[in-house]
N, C-alpha and C positions, 0 to 999 in steps of 0.2 A: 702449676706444679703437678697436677694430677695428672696433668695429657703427657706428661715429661715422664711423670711416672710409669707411665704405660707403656711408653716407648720404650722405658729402659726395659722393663718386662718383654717387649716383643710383643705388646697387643695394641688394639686401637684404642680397648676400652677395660676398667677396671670393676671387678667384683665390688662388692661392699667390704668382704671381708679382703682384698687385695688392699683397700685405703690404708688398712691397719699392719698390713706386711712390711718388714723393712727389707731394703735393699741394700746393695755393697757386700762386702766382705768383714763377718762379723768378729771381732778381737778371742782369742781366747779368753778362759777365764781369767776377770779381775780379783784378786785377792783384794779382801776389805782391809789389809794393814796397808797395802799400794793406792788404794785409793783415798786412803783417811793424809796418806802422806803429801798425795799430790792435792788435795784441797785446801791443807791449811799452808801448802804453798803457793799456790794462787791466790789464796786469801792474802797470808801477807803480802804478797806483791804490789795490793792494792792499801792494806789496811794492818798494822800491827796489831791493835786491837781486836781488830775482826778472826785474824788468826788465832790471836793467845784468848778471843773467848774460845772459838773451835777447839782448841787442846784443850781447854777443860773441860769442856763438856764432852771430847772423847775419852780425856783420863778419868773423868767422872764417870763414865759409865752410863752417862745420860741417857744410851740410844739404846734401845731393844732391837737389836736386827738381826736375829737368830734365823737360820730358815729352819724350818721342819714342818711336816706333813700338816697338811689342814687350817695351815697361817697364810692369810689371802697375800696380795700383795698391795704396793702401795707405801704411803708414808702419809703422816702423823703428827702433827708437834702442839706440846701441851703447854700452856704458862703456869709455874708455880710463882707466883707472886710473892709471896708470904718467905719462902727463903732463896728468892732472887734466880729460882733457875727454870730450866724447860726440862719436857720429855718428851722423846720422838720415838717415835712407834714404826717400824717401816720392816721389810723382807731385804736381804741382800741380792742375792741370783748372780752377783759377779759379772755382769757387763757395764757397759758404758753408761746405760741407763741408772741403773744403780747409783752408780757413781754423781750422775747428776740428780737421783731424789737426796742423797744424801746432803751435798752442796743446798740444794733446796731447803729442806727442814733445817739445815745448821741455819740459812739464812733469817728464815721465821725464827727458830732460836734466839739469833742477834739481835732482832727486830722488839721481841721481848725484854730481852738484856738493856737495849737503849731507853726504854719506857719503864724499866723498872724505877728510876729513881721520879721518873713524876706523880702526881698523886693519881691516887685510885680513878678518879672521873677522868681522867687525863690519859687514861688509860686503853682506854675500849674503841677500836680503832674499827672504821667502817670496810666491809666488803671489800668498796672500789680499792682501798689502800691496804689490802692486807697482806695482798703478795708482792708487795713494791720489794723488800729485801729479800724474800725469798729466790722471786726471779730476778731479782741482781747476784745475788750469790750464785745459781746455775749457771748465768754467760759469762759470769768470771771462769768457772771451769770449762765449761764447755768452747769459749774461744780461746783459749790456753791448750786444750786437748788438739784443737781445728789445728792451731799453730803449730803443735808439736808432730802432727803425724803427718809420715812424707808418702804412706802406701794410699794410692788413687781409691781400691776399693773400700777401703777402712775410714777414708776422705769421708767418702760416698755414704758408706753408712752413717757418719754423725751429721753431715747437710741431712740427710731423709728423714734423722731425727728431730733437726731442728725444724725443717719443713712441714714436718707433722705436727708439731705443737701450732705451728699455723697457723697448718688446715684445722686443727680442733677449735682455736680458739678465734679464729675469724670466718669459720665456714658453719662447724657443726654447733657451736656456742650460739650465734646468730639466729640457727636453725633452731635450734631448740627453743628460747624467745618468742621465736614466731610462732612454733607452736603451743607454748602455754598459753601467749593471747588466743589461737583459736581454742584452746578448750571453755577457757574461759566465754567465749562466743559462741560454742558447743551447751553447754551447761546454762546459758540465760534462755537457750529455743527449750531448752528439758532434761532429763536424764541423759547421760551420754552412753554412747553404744559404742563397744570395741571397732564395729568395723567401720564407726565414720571417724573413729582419732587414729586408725591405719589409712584411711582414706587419704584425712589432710597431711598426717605425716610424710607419704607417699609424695604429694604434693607440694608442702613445704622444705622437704629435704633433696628433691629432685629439682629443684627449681635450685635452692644452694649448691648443690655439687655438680651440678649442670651435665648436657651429655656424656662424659667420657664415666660416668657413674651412672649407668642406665637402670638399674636397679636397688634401689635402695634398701633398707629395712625398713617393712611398715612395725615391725613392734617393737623399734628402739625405743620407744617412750614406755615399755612393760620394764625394763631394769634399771633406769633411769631413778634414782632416790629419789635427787634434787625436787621430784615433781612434786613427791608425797610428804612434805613437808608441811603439815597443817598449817604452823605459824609464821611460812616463810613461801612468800612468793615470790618467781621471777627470781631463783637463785641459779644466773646464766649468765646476765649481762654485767654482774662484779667482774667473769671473769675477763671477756674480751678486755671491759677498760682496764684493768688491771695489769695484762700482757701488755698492752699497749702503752701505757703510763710506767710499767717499767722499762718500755725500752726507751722511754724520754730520759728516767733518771738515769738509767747506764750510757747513753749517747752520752748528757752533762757531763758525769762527774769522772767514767774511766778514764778518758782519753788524759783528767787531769793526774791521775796516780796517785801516789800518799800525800799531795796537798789535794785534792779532794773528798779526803776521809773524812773534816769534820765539817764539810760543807753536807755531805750525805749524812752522818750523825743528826744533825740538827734537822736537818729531814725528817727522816726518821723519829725523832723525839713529837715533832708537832703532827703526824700522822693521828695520836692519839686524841685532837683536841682540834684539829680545824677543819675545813672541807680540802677538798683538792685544790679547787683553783685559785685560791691567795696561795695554797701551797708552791704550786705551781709555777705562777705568777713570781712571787722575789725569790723561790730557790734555784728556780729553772728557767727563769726569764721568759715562758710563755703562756701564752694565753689561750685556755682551752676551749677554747670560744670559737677560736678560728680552726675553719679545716685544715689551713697548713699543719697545724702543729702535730694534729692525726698523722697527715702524710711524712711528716720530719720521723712519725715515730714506727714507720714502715720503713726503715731504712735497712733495719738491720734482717729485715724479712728479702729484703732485695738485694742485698747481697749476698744473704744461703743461697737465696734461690738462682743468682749466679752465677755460683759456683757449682752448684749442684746442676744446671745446665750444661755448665760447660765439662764435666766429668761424665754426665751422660751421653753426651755429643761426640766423648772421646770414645765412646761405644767401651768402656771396659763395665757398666753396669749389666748387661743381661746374665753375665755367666752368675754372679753372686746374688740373684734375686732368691 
């Protein structure tokens, strides 16, 4: 993806800050009333219930996504238990993206929704399984969007976006992992020094994005939270298997339509109470054990990234980078 990337650029090789650039032809602005309309229509598509929670929780007012000066950006979703609803925190900005945090947080929303009626213990749903509905709710939009739009550059743009979550969560996620074990490895020799956790950084993260990223950041790990979390380590590797375990449940259950709704509910409901792999096992008939199942859940990675070749091959990416 990245050497693809570079092409479409017209270079051999990619900046640090180029990984983060998109490419294609970008949409004008999305108004947030057009995109509230097309998510709880992709939602229903799949799930009535799924939709008619989304309208209430837009006619509720649920979501704070006001932009104005000095509101980072990003999204948010909060569980109120106690009167059965959520709150999602996030910035608009009016592109595609948007569009899909929004689809995201309504998913975690839902995901709440299904768990409200079991008990409290029942409730408290690990890392690995917490963005299972969230990122099913994003590729409902986002491959509804793919299908709908017929201009090549605008194509272009939502594969680099899909591609980019990826490369984040199978390149720079990985990356990151590897380097909290070496801090950790850092800190049993003695105090650790800025310039050997830029040293290994340099090392571990150039080894993951391999040549065409000849430069890396060595002080990506200075704005990184995740790392300074006193009571939590190793907050990296929920997410790869998470990306991944969601694209096993959306391969399942899309394909089946609204008889797959309450196959995915009851999903969903046992996320708060068992591990993955019985989950796995009788909702999804596999077994995470085996590396097929990994690879089954690279599928839909392999087909952005096919598409997203073959739209760069057609050479109309360089003029829109």
């Amino acid at each position: 993806y990245l050497a693809t990337k570079a092409k479409a650029a017209g270079q051999d090789t990619l900046s640090w800050a180029d990984t983060y650039a998109p490419i294609g032809k970008a949409d004008g602005a999305l108004s947030y009333g057009d995109a509230q309309r097309f998510v709880v229509e992709q939602f229903d598509a799949f799930s009535p219930r799924l939709s008619g929670f989304a309208r209430r929780a837009l006619e509720g007012r649920w979501i704070e996504v006001e932009d104005r000066p000095g509101k980072r950006g990003g999204g948010f979703c909060c569980d109120m238990p106690v009167t059965h609803q959520s709150r999602i925190f996030m910035t608009w900005g009016g592109s595609g993206r948007s569009m899909s945090t929004l689809a995201h947080e309504l998913g975690h929303a839902f995901h709440n929704e299904v768990l409200h009626s079991a008990p409290a213990v029942q409730r408290r749903v690990p890392m690995t399984l917490a963005e299972t509905a969230s990122t099913f709710a994003e590729l409902l939009v986002r491959e509804a969007a793919m299908v709908r739009e017929s201009d090549p550059g605008r194509r272009l743009r939502l594969l680099d976006g899909s591609m980019g979550d990826a490369l984040a969560f199978l390149v720079n996620i990985p990356a990151r992992f590897e380097l909290e074990k070496a801090l950790y490895a850092l800190r049993a020799e003695g105090p650790i020094e800025a310039n050997d956790v830029e040293a290994r950084c340099v090392e571990i993260f150039g080894e993951w994005y391999g040549p065409t990223v000849p430069k890396v950041d060595p002080t990506f790990w200075i704005s990184k939270g995740h790392f300074y979390i006193p009571t939590l380590s190793f907050y990296n590797f929920p997410y790869a298997f998470g990306y991944l375990f969601s694209n096993l449940v959306y391969e399942h259950f899309r394909p089946l339509g609204a008889a797959g709704a309450p196959g995915y509910e009851r999903l969903l409901r046992r996320t708060g109470d068992e591990w993955a792999e019985p989950i796995a096992r009788e909702e999804l008939g596999l077994d995470l054990g085996d590396p097929e199942t990994w690879m089954r859940a690279m599928a839909p990675v392999e087909r952005d990234f096919a598409a997203f070749t073959a739209l760069v091959s057609g050479k109309i990416g360089r003029a829109h980078v």
